[in-house]
DRENDRENZA-335728 format. One line per 10 residues: number of its first residue (from 1); their letters; for each residue x, y, z of N, C-alpha, C. Coordinates in pm, whole numbers, plus 50000, padded with zeros to 5 digits. Each point is the difference from the previous one (the first is absolute). Layout:
BEGIN
NUM	A	X/Y/Z/X/Y/Z/X/Y/Z | ...;
END
This chain:
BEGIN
1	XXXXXXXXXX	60447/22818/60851/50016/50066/49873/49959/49903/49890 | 49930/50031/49906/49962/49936/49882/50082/50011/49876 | 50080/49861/49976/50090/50040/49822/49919/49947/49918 | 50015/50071/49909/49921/49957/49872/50058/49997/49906 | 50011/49872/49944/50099/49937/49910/49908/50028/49833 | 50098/50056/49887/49929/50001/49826/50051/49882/49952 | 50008/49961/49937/50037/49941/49902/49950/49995/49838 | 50050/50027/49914/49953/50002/49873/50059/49925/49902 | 49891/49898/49959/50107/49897/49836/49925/50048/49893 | 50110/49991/49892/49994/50092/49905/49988/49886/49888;
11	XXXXXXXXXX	49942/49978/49905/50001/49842/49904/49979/50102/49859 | 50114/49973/49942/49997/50053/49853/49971/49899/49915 | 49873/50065/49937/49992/49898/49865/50163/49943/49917 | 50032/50058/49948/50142/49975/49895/50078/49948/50088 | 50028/49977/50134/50097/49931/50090/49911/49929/50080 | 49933/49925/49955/49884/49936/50105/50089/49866/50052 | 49944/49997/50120/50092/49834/50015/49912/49862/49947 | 50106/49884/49960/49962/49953/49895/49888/49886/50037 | 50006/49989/50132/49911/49909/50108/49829/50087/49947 | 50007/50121/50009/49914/50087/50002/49928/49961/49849;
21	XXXXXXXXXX	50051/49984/49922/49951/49985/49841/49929/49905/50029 | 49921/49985/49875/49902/49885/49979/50087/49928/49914 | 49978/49865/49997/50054/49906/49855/49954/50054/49886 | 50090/49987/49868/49889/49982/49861/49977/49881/49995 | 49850/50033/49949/49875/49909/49951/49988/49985/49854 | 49999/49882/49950/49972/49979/49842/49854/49977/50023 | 49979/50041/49850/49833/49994/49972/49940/49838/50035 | 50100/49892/49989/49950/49893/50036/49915/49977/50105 | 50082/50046/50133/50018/49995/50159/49841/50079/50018 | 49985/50062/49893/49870/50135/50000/49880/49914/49990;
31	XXXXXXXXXX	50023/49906/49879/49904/49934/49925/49950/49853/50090 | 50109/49951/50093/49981/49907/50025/49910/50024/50190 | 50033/50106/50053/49947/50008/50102/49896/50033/50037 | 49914/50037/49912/49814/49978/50041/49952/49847/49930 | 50056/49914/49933/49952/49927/49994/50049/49885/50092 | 50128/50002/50073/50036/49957/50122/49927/50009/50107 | 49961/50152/50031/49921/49998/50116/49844/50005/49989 | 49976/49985/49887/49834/49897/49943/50022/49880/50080 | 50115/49890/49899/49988/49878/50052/50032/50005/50103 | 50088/50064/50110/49978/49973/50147/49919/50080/50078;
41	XXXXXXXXXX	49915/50044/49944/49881/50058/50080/49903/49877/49983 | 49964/49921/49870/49892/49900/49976/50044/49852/50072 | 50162/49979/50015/50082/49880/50029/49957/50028/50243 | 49998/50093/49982/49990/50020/50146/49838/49988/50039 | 49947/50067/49890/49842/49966/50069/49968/49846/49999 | 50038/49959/49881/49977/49841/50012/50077/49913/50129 | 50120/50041/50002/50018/49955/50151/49957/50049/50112 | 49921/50092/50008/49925/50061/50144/49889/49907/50010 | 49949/49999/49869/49845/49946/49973/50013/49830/50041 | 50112/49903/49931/50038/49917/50054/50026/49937/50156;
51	XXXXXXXXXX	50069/50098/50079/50039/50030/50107/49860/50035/50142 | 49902/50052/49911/49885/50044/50070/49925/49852/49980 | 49971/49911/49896/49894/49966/49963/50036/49840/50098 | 50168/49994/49977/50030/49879/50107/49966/50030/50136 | 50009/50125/50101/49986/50033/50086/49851/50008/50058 | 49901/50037/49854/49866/49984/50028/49903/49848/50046 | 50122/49942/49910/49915/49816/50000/50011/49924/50127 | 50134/50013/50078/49979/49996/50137/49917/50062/50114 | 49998/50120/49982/49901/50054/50087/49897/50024/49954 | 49884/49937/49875/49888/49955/49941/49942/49865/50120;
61	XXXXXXXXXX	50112/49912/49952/49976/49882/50063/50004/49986/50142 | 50057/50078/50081/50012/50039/50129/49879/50094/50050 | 49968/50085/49959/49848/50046/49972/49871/49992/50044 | 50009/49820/49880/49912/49955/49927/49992/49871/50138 | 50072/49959/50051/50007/49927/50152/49951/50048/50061 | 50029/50110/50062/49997/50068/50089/49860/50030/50040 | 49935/50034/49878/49865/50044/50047/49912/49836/49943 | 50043/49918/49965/49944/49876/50001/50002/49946/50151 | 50121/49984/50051/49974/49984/50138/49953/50106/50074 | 49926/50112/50017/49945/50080/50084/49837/49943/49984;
71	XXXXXXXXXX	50004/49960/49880/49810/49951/49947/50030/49883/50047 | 50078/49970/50019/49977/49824/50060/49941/50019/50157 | 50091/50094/50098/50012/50012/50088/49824/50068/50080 | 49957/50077/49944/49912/50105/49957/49876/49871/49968 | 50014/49941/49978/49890/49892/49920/50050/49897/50109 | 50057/49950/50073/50012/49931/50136/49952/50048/50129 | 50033/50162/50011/49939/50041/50145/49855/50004/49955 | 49923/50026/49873/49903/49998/49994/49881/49862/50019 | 50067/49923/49918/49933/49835/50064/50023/50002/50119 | 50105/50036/50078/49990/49949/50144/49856/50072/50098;
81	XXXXXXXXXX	49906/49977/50030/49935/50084/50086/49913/49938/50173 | 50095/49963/50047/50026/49947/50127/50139/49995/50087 | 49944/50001/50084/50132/50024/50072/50003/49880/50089 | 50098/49879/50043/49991/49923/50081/50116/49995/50124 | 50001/49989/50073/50047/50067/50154/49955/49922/50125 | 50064/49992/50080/49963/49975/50122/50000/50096/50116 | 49890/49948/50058/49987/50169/50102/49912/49976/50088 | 50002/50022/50134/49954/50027/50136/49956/50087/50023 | 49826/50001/50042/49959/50120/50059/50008/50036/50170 | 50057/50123/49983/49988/49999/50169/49914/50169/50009;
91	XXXXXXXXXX	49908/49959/50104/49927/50144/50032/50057/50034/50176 | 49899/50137/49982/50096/50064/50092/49890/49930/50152 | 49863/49953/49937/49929/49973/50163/50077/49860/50063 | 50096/49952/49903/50048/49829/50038/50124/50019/50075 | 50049/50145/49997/50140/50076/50032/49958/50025/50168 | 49901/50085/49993/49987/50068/50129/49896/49847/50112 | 49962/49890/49953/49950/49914/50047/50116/49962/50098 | 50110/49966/49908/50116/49958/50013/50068/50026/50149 | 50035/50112/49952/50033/50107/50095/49967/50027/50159 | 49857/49974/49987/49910/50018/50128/50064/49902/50131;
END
């Protein structure tokens, strides 16, 4: 069987609960909060921008290595063009000579 529960709240303006109200606001509080959240909209970009520009200078310089040593590396296998080794030839008619 299925119950199906109503419930209904009822909120009267003229008996509103007092949690429910807003504070009063003086014209001050009015006057002062767009130019509050100017300066911390401009106070935050400067610290992002700060925050980014330290974060950039390390991994500039890390970078800037990085592919310095790949041209180093890159410019070494290239001078090298010989290969030196030691090595034994064995054929297969010196195998089956062998063998016989």
């Amino acid at each position: 069987m299925l119950n199906v529960y109503k419930k209904t709240i009822r909120i009267d303006s003229s008996a509103a609960h007092p949690r429910l109200e807003s504070p009063p606001q003086s014209k001050l509080s009015n006057l002062l909060s767009i130019p509050a959240m100017i300066a911390g909209a401009i106070i935050g970009t400067v610290v992002f921008s700060a925050f980014f520009a330290l974060l950039l200078i390390p991994l500039t310089i890390i970078g800037i290595r990085g592919w310095w040593l790949l041209r180093k590396l890159k410019n070494a296998q290239a001078d090298e063009q010989s290969l030196e080794a030691e090595y034994t030839v064995v054929s297969d008619t010196s195998k089956k000579s062998d063998s016989d």
